[in-house]
Phi, psi and omega in degrees: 000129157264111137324127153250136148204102186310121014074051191229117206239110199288165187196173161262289193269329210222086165245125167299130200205140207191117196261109167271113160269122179255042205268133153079018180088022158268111184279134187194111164288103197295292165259123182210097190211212174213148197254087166314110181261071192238186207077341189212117208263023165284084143018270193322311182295304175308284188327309183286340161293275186343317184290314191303312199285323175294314181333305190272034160277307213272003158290308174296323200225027162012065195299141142332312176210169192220126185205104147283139177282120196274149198265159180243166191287133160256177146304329159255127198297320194280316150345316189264330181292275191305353157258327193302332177302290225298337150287337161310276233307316191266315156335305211276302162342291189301284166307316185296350207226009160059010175290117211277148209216131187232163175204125204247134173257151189298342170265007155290306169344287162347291166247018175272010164246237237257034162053011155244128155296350185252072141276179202259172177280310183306331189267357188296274161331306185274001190264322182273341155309325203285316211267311192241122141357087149247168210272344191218173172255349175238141189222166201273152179238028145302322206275307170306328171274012176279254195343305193297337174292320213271315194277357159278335176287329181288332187287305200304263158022307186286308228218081176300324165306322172293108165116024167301333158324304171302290200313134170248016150139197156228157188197192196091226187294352207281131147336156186244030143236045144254352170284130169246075189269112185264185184284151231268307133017284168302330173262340178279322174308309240244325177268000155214095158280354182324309213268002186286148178226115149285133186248000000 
């Protein structure tokens, strides 16, 4: 039986994007690359790329499935408004093209390839070296977190208990009572207390 799984860490300039075939208990990265958004300094114009080339990702390698890295709050506001489109962007495809569509927060990704959410991108990178066929040995490493999205969901897929910490849920063809979606607050805490200042 052969698994697809579309792979995508969302971007304003730069989104990674990465096809996992898993067939005969073999992992293999079919694609493992990245979508520039350059040439045109219009918002709008990028957004509108970003949606056509996943469009044609997922026409060329007709994934199974879809799995993104959902962004975590950062300090500029403005910054997090322009990736959060450039994930619309990639949602509304992504749903349009009827594909179940899953969203992973990076320390479940993390740890479901090295059993920590705080592993490091290099341990990340040599773990998924370790695991999966790639097409190429130095990869850009957006591209490499597309790929680390995609083999999380593949984990999820074996173990529906695993990486629930992360997981937001599903959407798409999916029902809206299979998301298990936590409050959105509640989950930025609980996945960086680093950053909590106590008084």
């Amino acid at each position: 039986m052969k698994t697809r799984i579309l792979g995508i860490d969302p971007g304003s300039r730069v989104t990674g994007f990465a096809v996992l075939e898993h067939k005969d208990r073999r992992f293999e990265a079919l694609c493992c690359d990245v979508i520039r958004l350059t040439g045109t300094e219009d918002a709008f114009d990028r957004l509108r790329q970003l949606y056509s080339e996943t469009s044609a990702l997922i026409a060329e390698y007709r994934p199974d499935f879809c799995a993104i890295e959902t962004p975590v709050y950062g300090k500029d506001p403005s910054a997090m408004l322009k990736l959060g489109r450039a994930q619309a962007a990639v949602i509304m495809s992504v749903l349009h093209h009827d594909v179940p569509l899953f969203e992973y927060y990076p320390k479940a990704v993390k740890k479901a390839i090295t059993g920590t959410g705080n592993a490091s991108k290099n341990q990340v990178a040599y773990m998924l070296h370790k695991l999966v066929q790639m097409p190429d040995d130095a990869l850009p490493a957006d591209a490499t977190d597309a790929l680390a999205v995609a083999w999380c969901h593949f984990q999820k897929l074996q173990d529906p208990g695993a990486g629930r910490e992360g997981d937001q849920g599903r959407s798409g063809t999916g029902s809206s009572s299979t998301r298990n979606r936590k409050n959105t607050w509640s989950a930025f805490v609980a996945n960086n207390p680093e950053r909590i200042i106590k008084r």
